[in-house]
C-alpha positions as CSV (number, residue, x, y, z in Angstrom):
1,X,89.6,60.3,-71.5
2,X,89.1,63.5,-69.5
3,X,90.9,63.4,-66.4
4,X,87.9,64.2,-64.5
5,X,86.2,61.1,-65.7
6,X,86.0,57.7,-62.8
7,X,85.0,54.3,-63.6
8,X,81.3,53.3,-62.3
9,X,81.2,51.6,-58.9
10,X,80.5,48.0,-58.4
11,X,78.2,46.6,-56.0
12,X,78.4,43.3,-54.7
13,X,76.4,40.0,-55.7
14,X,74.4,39.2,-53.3
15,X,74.0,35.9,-51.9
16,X,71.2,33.0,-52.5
17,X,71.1,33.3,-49.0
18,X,70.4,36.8,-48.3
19,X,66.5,37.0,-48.8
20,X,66.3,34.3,-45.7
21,X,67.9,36.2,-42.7
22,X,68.4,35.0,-39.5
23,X,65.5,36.2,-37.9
24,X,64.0,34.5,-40.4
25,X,65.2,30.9,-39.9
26,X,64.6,31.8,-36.3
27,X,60.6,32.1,-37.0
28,X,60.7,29.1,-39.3
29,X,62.1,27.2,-36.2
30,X,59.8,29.0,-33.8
31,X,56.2,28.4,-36.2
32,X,57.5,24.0,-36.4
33,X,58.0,24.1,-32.5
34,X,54.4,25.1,-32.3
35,X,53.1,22.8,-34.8
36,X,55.1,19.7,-33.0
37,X,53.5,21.0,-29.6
38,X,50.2,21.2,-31.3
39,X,50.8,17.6,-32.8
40,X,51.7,16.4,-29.5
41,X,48.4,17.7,-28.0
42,X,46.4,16.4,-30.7
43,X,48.1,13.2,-30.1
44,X,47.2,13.6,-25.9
45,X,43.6,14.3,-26.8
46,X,43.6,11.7,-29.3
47,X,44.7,9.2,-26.5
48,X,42.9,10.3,-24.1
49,X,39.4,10.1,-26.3
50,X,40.4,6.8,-27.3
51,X,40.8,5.7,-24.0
52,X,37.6,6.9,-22.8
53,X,35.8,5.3,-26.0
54,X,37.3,1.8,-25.0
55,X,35.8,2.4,-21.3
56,X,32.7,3.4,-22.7
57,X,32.2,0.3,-25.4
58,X,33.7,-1.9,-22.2
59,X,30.9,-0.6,-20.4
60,X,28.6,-1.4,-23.2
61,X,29.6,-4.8,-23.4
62,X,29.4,-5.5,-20.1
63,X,26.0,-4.1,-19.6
64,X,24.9,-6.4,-22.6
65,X,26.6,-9.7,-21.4
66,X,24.7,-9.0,-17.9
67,X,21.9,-8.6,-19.5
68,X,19.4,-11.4,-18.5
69,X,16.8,-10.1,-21.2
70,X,17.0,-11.0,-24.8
71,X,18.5,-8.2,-27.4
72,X,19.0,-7.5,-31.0
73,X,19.7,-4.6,-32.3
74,X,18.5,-4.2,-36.5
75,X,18.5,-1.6,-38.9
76,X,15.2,-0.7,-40.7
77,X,15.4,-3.5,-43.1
78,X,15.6,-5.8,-40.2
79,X,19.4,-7.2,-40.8
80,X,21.1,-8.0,-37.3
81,X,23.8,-5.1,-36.2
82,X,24.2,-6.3,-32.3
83,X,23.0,-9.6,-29.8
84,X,24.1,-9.9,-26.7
85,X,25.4,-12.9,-24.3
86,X,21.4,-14.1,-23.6
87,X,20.2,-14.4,-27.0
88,X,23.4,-16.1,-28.3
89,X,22.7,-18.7,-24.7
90,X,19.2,-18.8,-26.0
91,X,19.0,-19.4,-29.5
92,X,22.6,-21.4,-29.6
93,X,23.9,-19.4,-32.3
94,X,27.9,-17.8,-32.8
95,X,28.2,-14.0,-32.6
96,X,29.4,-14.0,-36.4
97,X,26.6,-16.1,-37.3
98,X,24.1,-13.9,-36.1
99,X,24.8,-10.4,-37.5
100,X,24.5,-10.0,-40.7
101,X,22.1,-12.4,-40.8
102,X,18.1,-11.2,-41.0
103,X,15.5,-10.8,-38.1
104,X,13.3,-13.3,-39.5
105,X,15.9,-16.0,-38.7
106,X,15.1,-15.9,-35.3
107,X,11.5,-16.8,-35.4
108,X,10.0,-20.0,-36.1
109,X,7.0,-19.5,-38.9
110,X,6.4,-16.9,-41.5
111,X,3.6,-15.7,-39.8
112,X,5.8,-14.2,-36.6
113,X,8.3,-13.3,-39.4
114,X,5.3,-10.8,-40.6
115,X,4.2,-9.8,-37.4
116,X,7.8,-8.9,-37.1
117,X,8.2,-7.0,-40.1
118,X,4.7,-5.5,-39.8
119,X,5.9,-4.0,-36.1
120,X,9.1,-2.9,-37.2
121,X,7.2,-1.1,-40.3
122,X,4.4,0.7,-38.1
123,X,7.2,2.5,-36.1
124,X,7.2,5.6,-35.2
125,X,9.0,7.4,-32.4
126,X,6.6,5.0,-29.7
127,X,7.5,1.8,-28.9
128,X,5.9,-1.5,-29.5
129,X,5.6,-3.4,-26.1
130,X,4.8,-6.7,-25.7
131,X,4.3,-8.6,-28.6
132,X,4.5,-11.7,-28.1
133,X,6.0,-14.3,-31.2
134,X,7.9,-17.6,-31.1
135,X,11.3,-17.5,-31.4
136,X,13.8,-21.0,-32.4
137,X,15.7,-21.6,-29.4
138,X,18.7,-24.2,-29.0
139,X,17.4,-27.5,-28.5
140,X,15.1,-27.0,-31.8
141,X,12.2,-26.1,-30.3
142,X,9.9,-23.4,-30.3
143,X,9.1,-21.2,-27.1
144,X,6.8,-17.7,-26.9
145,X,8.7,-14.8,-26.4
146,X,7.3,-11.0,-25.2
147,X,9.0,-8.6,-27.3
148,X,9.4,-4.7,-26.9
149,X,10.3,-2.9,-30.2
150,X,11.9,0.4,-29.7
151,X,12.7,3.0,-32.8
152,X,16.6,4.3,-33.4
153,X,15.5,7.7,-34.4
154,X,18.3,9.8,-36.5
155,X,18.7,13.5,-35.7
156,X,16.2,14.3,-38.3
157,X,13.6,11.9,-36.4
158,X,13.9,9.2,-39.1
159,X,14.0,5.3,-38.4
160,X,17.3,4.1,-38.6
161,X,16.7,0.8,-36.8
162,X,15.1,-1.1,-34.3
163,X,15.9,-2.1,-30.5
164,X,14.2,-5.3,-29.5
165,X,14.3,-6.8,-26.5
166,X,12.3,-9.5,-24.7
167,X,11.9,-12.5,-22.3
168,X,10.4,-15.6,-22.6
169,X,7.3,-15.7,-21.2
170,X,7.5,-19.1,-19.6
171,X,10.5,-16.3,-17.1
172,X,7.4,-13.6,-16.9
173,X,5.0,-16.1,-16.0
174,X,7.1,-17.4,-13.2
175,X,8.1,-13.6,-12.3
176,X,4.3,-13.6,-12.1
177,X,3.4,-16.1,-9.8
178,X,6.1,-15.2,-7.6
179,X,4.9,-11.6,-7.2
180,X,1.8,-12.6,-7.1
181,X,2.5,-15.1,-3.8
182,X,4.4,-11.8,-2.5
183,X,1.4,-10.1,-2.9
184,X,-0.8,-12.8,-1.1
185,X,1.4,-13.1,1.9
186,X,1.3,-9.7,2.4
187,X,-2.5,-10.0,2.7
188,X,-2.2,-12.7,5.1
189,X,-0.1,-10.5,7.2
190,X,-2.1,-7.6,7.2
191,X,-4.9,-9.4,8.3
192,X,-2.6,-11.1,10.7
193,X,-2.0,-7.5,12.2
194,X,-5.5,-5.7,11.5
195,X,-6.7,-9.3,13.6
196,X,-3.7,-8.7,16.1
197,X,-4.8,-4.5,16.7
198,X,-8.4,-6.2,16.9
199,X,-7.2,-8.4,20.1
200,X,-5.1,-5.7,21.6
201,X,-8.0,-3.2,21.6
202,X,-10.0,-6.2,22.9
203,X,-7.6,-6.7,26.0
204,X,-8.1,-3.1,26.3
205,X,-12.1,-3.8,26.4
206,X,-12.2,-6.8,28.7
207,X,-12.4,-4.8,32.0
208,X,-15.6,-2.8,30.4
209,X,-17.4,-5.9,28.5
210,X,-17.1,-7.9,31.9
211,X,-18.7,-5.3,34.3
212,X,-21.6,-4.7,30.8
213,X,-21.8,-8.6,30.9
214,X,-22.3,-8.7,34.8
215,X,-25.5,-6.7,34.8
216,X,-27.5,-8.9,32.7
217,X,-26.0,-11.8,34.1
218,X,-26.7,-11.1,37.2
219,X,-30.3,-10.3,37.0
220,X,-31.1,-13.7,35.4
221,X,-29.2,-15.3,37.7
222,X,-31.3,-13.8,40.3
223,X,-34.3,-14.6,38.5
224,X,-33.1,-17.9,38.7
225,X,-32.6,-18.3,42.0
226,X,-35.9,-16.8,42.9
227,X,-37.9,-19.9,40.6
228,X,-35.4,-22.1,42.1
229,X,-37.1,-21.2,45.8
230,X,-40.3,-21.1,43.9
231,X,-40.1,-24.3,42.8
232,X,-40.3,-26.3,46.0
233,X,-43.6,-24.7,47.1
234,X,-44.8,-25.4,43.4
235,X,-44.4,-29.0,44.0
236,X,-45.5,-29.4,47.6
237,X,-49.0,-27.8,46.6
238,X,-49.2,-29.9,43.1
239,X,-48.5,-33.2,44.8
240,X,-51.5,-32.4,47.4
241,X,-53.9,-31.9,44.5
242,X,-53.0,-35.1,43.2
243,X,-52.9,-36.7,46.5
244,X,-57.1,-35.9,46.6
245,X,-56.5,-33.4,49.3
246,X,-60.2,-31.6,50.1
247,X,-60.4,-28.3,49.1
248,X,-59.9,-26.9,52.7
249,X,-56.8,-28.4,52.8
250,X,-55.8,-27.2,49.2
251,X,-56.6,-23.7,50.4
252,X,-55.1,-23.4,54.0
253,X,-51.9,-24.9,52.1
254,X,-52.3,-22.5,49.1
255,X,-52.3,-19.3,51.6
256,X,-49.5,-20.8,53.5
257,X,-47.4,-21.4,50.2
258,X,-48.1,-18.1,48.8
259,X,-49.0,-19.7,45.8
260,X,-50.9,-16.5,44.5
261,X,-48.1,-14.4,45.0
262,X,-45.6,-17.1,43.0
263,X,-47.8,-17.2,39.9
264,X,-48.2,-13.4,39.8
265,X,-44.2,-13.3,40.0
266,X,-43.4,-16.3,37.9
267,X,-44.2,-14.0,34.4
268,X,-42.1,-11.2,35.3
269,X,-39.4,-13.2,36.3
270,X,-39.5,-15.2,33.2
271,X,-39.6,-11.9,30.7
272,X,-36.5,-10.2,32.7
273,X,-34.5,-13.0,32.5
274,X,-35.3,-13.4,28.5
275,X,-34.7,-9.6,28.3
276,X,-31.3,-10.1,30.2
277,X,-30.6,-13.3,27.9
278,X,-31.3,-11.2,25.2
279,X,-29.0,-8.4,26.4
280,X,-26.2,-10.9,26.8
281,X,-26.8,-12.3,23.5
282,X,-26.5,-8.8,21.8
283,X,-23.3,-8.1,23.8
284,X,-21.4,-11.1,22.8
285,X,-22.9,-10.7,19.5
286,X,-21.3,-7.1,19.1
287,X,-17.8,-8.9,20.7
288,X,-17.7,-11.9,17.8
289,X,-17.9,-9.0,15.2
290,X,-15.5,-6.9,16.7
291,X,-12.8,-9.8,17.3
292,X,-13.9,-11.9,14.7
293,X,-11.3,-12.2,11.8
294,X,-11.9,-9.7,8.8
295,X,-14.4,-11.7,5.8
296,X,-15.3,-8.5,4.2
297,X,-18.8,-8.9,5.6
298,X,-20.9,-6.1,4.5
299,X,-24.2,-5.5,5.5
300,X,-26.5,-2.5,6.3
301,X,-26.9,-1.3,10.0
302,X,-26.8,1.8,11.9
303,X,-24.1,3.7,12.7
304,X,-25.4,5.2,15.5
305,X,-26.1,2.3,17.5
306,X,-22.4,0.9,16.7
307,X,-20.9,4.3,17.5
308,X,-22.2,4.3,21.0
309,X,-21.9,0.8,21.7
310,X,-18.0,1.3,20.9
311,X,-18.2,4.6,23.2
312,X,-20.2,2.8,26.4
313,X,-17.5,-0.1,25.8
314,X,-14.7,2.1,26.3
315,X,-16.1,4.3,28.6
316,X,-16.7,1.0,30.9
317,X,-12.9,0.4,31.3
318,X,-11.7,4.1,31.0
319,X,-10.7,6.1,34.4
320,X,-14.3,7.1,35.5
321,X,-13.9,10.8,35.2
322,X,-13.4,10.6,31.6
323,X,-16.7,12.0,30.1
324,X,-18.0,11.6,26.5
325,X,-20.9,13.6,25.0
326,X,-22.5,12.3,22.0
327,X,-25.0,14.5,19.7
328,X,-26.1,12.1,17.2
329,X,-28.6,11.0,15.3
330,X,-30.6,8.5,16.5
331,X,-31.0,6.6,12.8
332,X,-27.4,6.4,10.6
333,X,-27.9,3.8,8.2
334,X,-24.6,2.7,6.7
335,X,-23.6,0.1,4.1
336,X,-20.0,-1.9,5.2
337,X,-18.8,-4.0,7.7
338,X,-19.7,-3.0,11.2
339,X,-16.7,-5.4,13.3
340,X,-14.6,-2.9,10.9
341,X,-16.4,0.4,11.6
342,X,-16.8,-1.1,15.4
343,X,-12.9,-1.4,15.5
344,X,-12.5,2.1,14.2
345,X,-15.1,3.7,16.5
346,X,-13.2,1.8,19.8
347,X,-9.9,2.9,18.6
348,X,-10.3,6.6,18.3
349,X,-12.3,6.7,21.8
350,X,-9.6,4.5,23.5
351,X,-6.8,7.4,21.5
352,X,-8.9,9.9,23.3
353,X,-9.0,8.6,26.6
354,X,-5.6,8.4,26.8
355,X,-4.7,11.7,25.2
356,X,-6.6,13.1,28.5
357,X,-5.6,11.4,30.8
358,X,-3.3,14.1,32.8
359,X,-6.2,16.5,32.1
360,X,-8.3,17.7,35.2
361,X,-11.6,17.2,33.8
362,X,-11.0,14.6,30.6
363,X,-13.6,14.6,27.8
364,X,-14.7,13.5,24.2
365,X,-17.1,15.2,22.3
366,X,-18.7,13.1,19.5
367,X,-20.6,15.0,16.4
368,X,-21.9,14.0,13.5
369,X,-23.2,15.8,10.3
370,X,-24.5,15.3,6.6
371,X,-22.6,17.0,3.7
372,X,-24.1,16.1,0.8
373,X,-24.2,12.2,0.4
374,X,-21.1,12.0,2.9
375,X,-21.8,11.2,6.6
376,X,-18.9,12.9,8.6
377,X,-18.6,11.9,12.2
378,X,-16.2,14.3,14.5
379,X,-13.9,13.5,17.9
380,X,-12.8,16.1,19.5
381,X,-11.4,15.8,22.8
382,X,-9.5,18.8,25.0
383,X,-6.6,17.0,25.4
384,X,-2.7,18.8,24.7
385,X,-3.6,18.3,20.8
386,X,-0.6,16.9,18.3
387,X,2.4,18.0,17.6
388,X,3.1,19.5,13.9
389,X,6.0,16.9,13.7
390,X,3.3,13.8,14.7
391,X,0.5,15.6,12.4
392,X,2.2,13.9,9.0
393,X,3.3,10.5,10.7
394,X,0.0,10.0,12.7
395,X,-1.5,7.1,10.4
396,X,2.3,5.9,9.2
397,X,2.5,2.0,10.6
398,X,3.8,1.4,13.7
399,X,4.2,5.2,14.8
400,X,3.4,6.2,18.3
401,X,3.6,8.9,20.7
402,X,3.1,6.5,23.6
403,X,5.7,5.3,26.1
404,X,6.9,1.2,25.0
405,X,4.3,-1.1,26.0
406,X,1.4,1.0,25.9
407,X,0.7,1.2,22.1
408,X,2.0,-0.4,19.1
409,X,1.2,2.2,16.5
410,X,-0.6,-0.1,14.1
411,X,-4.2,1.3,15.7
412,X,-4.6,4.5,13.7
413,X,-3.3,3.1,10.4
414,X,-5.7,0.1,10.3
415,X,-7.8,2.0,11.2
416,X,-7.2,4.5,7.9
417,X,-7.1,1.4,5.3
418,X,-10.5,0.3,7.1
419,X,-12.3,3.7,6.1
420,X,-10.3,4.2,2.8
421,X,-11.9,0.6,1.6
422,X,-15.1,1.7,2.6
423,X,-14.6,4.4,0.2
424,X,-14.7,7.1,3.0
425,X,-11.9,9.2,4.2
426,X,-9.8,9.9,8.2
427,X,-8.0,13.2,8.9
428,X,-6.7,14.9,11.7
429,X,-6.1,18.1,12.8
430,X,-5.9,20.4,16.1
431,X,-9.0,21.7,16.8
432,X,-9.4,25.9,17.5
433,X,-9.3,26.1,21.1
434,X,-6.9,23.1,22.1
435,X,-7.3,19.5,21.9
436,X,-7.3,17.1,18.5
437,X,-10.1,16.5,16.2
438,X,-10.3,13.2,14.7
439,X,-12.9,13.7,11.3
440,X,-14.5,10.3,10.0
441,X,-16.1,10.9,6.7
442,X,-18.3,7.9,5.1
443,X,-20.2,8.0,1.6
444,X,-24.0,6.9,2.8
445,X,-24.7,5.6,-0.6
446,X,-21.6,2.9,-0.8
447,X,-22.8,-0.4,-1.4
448,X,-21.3,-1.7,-4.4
């Protein structure tokens, strides 16, 4: 060997170990931290979803044992999936027995079982309400049921199954007749309180229907008492004809009597005191309409006449420098009930009056014109007008601007159902200028 030559050198074996360092355990350890933390948030999650579905299908079942309607859920071949508490109370059947089992178990021929079927088959994405088929219920017998079919709809807008629900219509029929007795007493009290705003405008009226009574009245009871003096010289002059007086007699007593005079006056005493009978008679005529409980009496008359009848009614028991000019007409022929249009009339003069009552000189103006087939009437008075706030509650029941005790806020909105049955329409607005403007608009061609 030359003495230059060395042996190779040797490296060392490495280890099995070497390719995983420490840093590399370290990440190992690191990466399954995160994957247990993940795990245990999963797990949270998890919890917490489960939780919240065991709420919701709590809530579920507790919205279906409340239930008081019938329900049973199907799938499109009409096999029961879900029943709730009142059909199982209804029909007397288990839980278990029931699903699984098919729809047509529940009814009590084949014919309702094809109704059934046909329904459920004609679905689309509207329902099917009230269908009404016979269903078995626990004591054996048979009793008509209304039944609303609803489509389960997949994403894809395909029938997956059926909601039906119902009640038996022996329960609607009562539900019924109970709403239907709500509905009647709330007639009867309506026309207890269009009867009682009647009455209060009447009170209101008394003062002025007395002193427009009185006149008449009075003149045939003068009338009267001028026959009754008249009478006495009547007889005296009769019984001497029969008594055979002569003829000179019979005239010296007829000049003394004034008999000539009595005849002459007897005829114009007897036509005032029909015309004042008459008067009275049309006076308390116009008061048994006007406080006469509402019949729907309808009947053609004129508007005119009722209009200022209502006005020289108020007018009569109003402070006497409260003026009210009417430019009407003198023929309005209307179709309706004129105690109603009457009561109307009265109440927006009497609103009027006392609108203007702080005003120096207080006034109404009353207007009337044709648009077409409508007949609008217009009160406008000069009053402080109505406030914006008052403007949208002004025919609400029982609201009023007036101090307690002098209105009970039922006048104006009677008064707004009585024109909107007569087909017609009431506004209100503040007129240009100052004051309010009540507009009253009637269809002239509204007899039904």
């Amino acid at each position: 060997m030359s003495p230059h030559h060395t042996s190779p050198t040797r490296l060392p074996i490495p280890s099995e170990l070497d390719p995983f360092s420490e840093s590399a355990w370290i990440e190992v350890v690191r990466s399954m931290d995160e994957v247990y933390n993940e795990l245990l948030q999963y797990e949270v999650v998890l919890e917490q979803k489960n939780s919240e579905l065991e709420e919701s299908q709590q809530f579920i079942f507790s919205i279906l044992t409340s239930m008081s309607d019938l329900l049973v859920v199907c799938d499109r071949n009409g096999v029961i999936e879900e029943v709730n508490h009142s059909l199982l109370a209804f029909t007397g059947k288990r839980e278990q027995e029931m699903k699984g089992a098919k729809l047509s178990s529940l009814f009590a021929d084949e014919n309702d079982c094809a109704t059934a079927k046909r329904v459920i088959s004609s679905l689309t994405t509207e329902p099917a309400n009230d269908v009404e088929l016979q269903f078995r219920t626990r004591d054996g017998t048979t009793t008509p049921v209304a039944l609303n079919f609803t489509p389960r709809l997949s994403a894809a807008k395909k029938l997956l199954g059926v909601v039906i629900t119902g009640r038996p219509v022996g329960e609607l029929r009562r539900a019924y007749h109970k709403l239907r007795e709500a509905h009647d007493e709330l007639k009867r009290t309506q026309q207890q309180l269009l009867q009682s705003e009647k009455m209060a405008s009447l009170g209101k009226l008394v003062a002025g229907v007395a002193h427009e009574l009185n006149n008449p009245i009075s003149f045939v009871l003068g009338n009267m008492h001028a026959m009754q003096r008249y009478t006495p010289r009547l007889k005296r002059y009769l019984d001497a004809i029969h008594g055979g007086e002569s003829r000179e007699v019979l005239q010296k007593l007829r000049t003394e009597l004034r008999i000539d005079h009595v005849l002459a006056d007897l005829q114009p005493l007897l036509d005032g005191s029909v015309e004042g009978a008459e008067r009275t008679r049309v006076i308390v005529d116009g008061l048994k309409r006007f406080s006469a409980a509402d019949r729907d009496e309808n009947v053609e008359f004129n508007l005119a006449e009722t209009i200022e009848r209502s006005v020289h009614w108020v007018t009569r028991a109003t402070p006497t420098n409260f003026r009210v000019q009417i430019d009407l007409p003198k023929d309005m022929p209307f179709y309706g009930s004129p105690g109603q249009i009457q009561q109307v009339i009265t109440n927006l003069v009497q609103n009027a009056s006392d609108a203007t009552e702080k005003m120096p000189d207080p006034m109404l103006t009353v207007t009337a014109e044709v648009v077409g087939e409508v007949l609008c009437i217009r009160f406008r008075d000069n009053g402080p007008g109505i406030s914006e706030q008052a403007l949208s509650k002004i025919f609400d029941p029982f609201y009023t601007t007036k101090p307690v005790g002098k209105g009970t806020g039922l006048g104006l909105s009677i008064s707004y159902g009585i024109i909107e049955r007569h087909g017609g329409q009431l506004s209100v607005s503040n007129a240009e200028g100052g004051g309010a403007e009540f507009k009253l608009c009637l269809p002239r061609a509204n007899r039904k």
